[in-house]
C-alpha positions in Angstrom: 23.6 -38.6 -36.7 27.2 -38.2 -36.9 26.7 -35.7 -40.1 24.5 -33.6 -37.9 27.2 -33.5 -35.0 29.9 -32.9 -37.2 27.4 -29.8 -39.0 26.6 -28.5 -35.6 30.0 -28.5 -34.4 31.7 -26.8 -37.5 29.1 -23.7 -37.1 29.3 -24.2 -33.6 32.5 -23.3 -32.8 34.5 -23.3 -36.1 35.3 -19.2 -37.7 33.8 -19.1 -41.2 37.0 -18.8 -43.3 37.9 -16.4 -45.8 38.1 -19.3 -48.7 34.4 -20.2 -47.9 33.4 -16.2 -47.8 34.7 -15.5 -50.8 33.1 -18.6 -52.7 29.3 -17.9 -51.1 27.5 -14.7 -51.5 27.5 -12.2 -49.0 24.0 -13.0 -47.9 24.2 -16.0 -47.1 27.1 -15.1 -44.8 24.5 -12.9 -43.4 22.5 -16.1 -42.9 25.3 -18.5 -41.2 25.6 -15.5 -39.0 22.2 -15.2 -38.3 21.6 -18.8 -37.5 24.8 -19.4 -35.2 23.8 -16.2 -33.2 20.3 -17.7 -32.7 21.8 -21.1 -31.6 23.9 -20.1 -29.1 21.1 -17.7 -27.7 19.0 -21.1 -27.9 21.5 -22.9 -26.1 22.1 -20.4 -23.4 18.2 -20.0 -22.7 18.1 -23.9 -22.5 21.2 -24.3 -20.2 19.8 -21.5 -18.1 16.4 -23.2 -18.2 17.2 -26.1 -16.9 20.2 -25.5 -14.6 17.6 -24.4 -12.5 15.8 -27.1 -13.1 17.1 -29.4 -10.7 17.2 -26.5 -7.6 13.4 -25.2 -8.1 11.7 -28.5 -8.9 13.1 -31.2 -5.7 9.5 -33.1 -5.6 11.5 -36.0 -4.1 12.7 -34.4 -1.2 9.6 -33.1 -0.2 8.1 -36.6 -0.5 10.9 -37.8 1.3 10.4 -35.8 4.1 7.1 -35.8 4.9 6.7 -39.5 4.9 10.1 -39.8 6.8 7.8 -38.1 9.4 4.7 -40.2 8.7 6.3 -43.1 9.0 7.9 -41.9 12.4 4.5 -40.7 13.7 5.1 -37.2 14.2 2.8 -36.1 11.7 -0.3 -36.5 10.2 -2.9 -36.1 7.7 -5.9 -37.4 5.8 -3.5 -37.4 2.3 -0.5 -39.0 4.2 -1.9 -43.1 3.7 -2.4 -42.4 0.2 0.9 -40.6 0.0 3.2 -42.5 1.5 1.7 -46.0 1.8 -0.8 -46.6 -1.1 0.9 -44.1 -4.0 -2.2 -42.8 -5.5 -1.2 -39.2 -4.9 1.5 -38.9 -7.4 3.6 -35.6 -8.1 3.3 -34.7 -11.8 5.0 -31.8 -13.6 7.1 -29.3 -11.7 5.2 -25.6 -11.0 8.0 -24.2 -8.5 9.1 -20.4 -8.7 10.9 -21.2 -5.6 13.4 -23.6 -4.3 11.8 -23.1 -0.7 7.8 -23.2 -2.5 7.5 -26.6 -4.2 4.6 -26.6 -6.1 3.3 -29.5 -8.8 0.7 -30.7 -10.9 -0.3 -34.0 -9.7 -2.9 -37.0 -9.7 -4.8 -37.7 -6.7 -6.9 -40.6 -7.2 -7.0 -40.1 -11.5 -8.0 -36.7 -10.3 -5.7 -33.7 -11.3 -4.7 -31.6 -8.3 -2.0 -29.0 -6.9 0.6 -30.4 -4.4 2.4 -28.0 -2.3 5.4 -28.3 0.1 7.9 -25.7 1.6 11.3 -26.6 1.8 13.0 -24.9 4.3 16.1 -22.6 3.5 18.7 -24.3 5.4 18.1 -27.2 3.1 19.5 -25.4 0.2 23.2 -25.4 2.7 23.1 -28.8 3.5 25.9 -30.5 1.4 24.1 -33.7 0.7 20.9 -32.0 -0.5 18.9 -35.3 -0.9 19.1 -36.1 2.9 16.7 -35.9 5.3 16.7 -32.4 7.7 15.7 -33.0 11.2 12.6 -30.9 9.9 10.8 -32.2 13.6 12.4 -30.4 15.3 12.2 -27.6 13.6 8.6 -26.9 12.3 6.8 -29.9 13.8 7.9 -28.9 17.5 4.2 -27.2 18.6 2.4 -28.3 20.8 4.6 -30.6 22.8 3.7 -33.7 24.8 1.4 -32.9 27.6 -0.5 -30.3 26.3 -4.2 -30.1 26.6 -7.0 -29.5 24.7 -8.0 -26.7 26.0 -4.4 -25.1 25.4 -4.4 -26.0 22.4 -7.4 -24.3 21.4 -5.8 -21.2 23.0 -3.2 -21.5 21.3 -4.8 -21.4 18.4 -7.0 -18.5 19.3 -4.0 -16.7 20.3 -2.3 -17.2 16.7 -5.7 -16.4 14.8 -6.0 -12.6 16.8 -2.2 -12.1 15.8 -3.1 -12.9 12.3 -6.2 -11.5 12.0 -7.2 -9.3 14.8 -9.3 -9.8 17.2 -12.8 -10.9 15.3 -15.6 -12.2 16.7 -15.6 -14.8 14.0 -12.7 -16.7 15.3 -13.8 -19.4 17.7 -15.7 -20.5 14.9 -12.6 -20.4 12.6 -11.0 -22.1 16.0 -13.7 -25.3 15.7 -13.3 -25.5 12.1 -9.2 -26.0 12.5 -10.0 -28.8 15.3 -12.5 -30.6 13.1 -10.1 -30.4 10.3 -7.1 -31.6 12.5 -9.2 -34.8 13.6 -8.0 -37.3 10.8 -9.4 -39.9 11.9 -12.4 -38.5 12.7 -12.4 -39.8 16.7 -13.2 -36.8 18.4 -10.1 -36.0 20.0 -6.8 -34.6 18.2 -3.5 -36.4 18.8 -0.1 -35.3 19.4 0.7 -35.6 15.5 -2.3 -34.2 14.0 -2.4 -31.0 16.6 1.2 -30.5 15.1 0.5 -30.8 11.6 -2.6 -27.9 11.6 -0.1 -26.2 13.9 2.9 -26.3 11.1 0.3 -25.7 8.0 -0.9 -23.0 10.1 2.4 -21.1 9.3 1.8 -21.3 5.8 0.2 -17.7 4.5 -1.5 -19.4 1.8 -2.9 -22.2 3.8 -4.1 -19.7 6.7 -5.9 -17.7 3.8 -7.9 -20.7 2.3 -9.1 -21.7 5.8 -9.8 -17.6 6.2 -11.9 -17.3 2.8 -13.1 -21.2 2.2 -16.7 -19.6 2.3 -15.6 -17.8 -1.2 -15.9 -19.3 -4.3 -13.5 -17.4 -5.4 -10.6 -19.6 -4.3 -9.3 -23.1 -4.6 -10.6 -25.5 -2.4 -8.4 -27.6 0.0 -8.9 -31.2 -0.6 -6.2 -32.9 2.0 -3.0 -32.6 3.3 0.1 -34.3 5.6 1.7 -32.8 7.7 2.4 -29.7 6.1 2.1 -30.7 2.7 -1.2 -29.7 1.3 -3.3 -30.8 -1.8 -5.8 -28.0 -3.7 -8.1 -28.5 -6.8 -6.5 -27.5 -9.8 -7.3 -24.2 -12.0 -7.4 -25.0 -15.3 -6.3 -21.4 -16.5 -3.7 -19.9 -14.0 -3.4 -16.3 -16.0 -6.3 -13.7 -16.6 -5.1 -14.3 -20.6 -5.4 -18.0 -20.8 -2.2 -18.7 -21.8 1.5 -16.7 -20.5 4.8 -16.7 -21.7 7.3 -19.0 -20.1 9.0 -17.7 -17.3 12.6 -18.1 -19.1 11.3 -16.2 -22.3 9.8 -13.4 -20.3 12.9 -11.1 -20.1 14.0 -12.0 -22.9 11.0 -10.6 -25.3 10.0 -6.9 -25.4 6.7 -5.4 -23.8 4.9 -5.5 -27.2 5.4 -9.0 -28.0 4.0 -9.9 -24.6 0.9 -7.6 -25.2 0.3 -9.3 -29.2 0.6 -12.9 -27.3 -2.2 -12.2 -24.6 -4.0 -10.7 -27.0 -3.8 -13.9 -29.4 -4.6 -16.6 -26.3 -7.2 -14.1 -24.2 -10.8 -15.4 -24.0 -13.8 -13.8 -25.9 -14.5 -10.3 -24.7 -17.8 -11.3 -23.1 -15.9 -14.4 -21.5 -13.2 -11.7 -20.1 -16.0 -9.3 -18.7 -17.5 -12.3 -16.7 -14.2 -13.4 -14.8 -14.1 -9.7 -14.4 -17.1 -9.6 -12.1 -15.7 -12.6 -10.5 -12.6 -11.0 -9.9 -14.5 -7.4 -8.3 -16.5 -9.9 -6.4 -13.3 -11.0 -4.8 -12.5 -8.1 -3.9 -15.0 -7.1 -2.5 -15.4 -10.2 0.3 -11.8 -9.9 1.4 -12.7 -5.8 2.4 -14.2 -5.8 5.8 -14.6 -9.8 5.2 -15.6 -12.4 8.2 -12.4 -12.6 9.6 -10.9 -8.8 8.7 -9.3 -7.2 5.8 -6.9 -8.7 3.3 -4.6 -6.6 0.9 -3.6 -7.8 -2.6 0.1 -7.1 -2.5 1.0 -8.2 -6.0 -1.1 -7.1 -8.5 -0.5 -9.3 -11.7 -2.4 -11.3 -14.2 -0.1 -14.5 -13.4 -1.3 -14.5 -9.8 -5.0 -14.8 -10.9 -7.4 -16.9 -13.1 -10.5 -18.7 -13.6 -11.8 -22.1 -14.4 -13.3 -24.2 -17.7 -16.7 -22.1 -17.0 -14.9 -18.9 -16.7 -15.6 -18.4 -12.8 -12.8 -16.0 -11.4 -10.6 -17.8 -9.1 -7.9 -16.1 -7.0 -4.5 -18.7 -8.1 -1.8 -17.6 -6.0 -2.7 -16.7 -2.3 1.1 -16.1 -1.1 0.5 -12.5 -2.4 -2.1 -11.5 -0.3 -1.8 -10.1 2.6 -4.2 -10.0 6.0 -4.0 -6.2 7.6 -2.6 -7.7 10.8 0.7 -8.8 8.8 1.3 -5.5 7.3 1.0 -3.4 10.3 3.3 -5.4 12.0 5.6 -5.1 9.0 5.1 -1.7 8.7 5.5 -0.9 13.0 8.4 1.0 13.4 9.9 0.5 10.5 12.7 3.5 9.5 11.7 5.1 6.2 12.5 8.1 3.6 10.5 7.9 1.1 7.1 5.7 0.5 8.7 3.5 -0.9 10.5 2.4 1.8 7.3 1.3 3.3 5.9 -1.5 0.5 4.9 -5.0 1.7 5.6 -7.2 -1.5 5.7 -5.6 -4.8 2.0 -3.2 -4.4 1.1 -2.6 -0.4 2.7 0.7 -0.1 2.1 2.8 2.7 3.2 6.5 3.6 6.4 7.6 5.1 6.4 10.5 7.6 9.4 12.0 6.8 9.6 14.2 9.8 9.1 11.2 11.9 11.1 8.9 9.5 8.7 6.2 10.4 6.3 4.6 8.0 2.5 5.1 8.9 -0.1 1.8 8.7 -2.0 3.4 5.9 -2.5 2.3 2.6 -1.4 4.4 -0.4 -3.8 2.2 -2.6 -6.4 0.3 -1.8 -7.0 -2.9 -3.8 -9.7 -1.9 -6.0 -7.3 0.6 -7.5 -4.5 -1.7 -7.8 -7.1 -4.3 -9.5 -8.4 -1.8 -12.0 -5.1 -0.9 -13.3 -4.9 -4.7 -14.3 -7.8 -4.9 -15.8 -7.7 -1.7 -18.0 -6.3 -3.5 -20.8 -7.6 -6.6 -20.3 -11.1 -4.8 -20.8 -10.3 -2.2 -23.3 -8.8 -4.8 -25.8 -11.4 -5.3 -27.9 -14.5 -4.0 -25.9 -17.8 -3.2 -27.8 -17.8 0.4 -29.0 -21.1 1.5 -27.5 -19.3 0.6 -24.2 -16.0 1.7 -24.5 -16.2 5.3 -23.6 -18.0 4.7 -20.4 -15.9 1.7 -19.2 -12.8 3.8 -20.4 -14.3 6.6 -18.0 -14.9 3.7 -14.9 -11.9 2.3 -15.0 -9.7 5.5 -15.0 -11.8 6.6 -11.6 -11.4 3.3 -10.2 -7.8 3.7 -10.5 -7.6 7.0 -8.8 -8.8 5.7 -5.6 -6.5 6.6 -2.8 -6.1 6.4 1.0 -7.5 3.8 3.6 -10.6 2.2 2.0 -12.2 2.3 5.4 -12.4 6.0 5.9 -13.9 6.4 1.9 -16.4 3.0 2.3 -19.0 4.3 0.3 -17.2 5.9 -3.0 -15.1 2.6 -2.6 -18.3 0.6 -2.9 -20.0 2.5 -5.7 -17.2 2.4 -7.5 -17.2 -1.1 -7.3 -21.0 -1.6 -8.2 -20.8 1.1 -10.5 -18.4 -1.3 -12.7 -20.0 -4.1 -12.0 -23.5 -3.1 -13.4 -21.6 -1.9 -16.6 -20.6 -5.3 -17.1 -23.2 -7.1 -16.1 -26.1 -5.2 -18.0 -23.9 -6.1 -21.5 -23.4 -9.8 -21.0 -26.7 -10.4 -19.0 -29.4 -12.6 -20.8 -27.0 -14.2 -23.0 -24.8 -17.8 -22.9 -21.9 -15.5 -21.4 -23.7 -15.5 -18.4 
């Protein structure tokens, strides 16, 4: 071991000197130079790597906050018990993109599941970042002591119509929330578990799965505490199967990343079936139950599908319901279009002469999801059916302006694709 510290250390840091350039050929001077570049490349991706480690991935914080809470009674949960008292919902490996979005694999029960946990901003400030933030009285502070049921049910019904617009649909959505909020499963809601739905509530993602749990295009919920919540886990979180690592991904040219998806994407036939999955999708969240939703960040990272090669949306954060945007979008000074984007995809239109953004659209989703797909399809594709999906796809991504006002090209396009797909793979073990 001390030989290989030495023999890192000399080529490390030590010059190659003229006595030993002029003993060894000139290529393998090449070579030395070759390798130290690509160790200290190596070492620079690592450090980077995991310097951020330690900010993104804070599992026990979370954990130490919400059973702080538990234990104090101001929360609740049907996860909490087995959280905080018996252990048998254990955080696994780390999943975070965000200091403030903790996210982990994790066994509930021998079963594999997805934690998630926010962790506010104001946590990254604090000096001792292991403590414990005075998080009730920030998001566990609705409702307060004395209110009713009925209020509370307003109060929900109130939040939903912000959220989603006013739909018929949502004193239905209003029951489900109060049956899920009952714990312990008495018929009345306490103080702690009426805060609890209140604070997951807040969560985009969380309103979302309680807006689309009728789909099976999403994950299901399985529990939560206070506002800590536990999902099933996807087996394949990319359209490909397989991504690059985060760290790697700037590093590596465009055609790299395409030879790798190529390599790990499933069978062609396999690819067309989570395709139909995936226009399925959209199709439910336009003029859905409880409104429209917008996919503001079109990428294959964001969706995915299971062992039988179902679709399943991964990443709810970037989508959007109409309500949001148009409250976004209200007033908001603009130049140009793009001044007007929600996320990374919803864009909507600037009137320059106003210098205001309007509420509609630029794209609607099935656009947006057609331009991911057209090489996910093409690569690969039979060659009786390449022409004609070639030809489907590059209409489908020419759809513009609100999808309400062109309902019925929006919808043939949809079916038209659909029916492509469907009448190759039908009949056989892809489907």
């Amino acid at each position: 071991m001390r030989r290989v510290r030495r023999l890192v250390h000399l080529v490390l840091f030590c010059p190659i000197s003229k006595g030993l350039q002029s003993r060894l050929p000139g290529i393998k001077v090449k070579y030395l130079l070759v390798v130290w570049l690509g160790i200290f490349v190596g070492s620079w991706v690592a450090y980077m790597h995991y310097s951020s480690y330690s900010e993104l991935c804070r599992g026990h914080v979370c954990r130490m906050i919400i059973c702080d809470q538990y234990k104090k009674g101001i929360i609740s949960g049907s996860t909490c018990k087995d959280l905080c008292e018996e252990h048998s919902l254990r955080f696994q490996h780390c999943l975070s993109s965000s200091p403030t979005q903790q996210v982990y694999s994790g066994l509930w029960k021998e079963k594999e599941v997805i934690i998630k946990c926010g962790i506010e901003e104001a946590l990254k400030a604090d000096s001792n970042p292991d403590s414990v933030p005075r998080r009730d009285v920030v998001l566990f502070d609705k409702p307060t002591r004395g209110t009713s049921m009925d209020e509370f049910k307003e109060m929900l019904l109130n939040f939903l119509k912000s959220n989603l617009g006013d739909q018929t649909s949502l004193a239905a959505l209003v029951s489900q929330i109060i049956t899920m909020a009952d714990v312990n499963r008495d018929g009345k809601v306490s103080l702690a578990e009426a805060k609890s739905i209140w604070a997951l509530l807040q969560l985009n993602e969380f309103l979302l799965m309680l807006s689309l749990h009728e789909k099976e295009h999403t994950s299901k919920l399985l529990g939560y505490c206070g506002d800590l919540y536990v999902t099933e886990k996807i087996p394949h979180n990319s359209l490909y199967g397989a991504d690059i690592p985060a760290f790697l991904q700037s590093l590596l040219p465009a055609a790299v990343h395409q030879v790798v998806h190529q390599w790990f994407a499933p069978a062609w036939p396999w690819r067309a079936k989570i395709t139909i999955g995936l226009l399925e999708f959209v199709e439910e969240i336009f003029h859905g139950t409880y409104g429209n939703f917008y996919i503001c960040e079109t990428s294959f990272r964001n969706v995915g599908y299971n062992d039988k090669y179902d679709f399943k949306m991964v990443n709810l954060r970037k989508v959007a319901t109409e309500m949001t945007i148009r409250g976004f979008l209200k007033g908001r000074h603009c130049e140009q279009n793009v001044d007007c984007t929600y996320g990374k995809d919803c864009m909507a239109t600037c009137d320059k002469l106003m210098k205001q953004c309007k509420s509609d659209m630029v794209q609607p989703n099935l656009a947006k999801v057609c331009g991911l797909l057209q090489d996910y399809l093409l690569y690969g594709a039979p060659p009786d059916l390449k022409e004609e999906l070639q030809k489907q796809l590059r209409t489908c991504m020419t759809l513009s302006g609100l999808a309400s006002q062109m309902e019925v090209h929006h919808s043939l396009v949809l079916n038209n694709l659909k029916t492509l797909l469907w009448k190759k793979i039908s009949n056989t073990k892809y489907s």
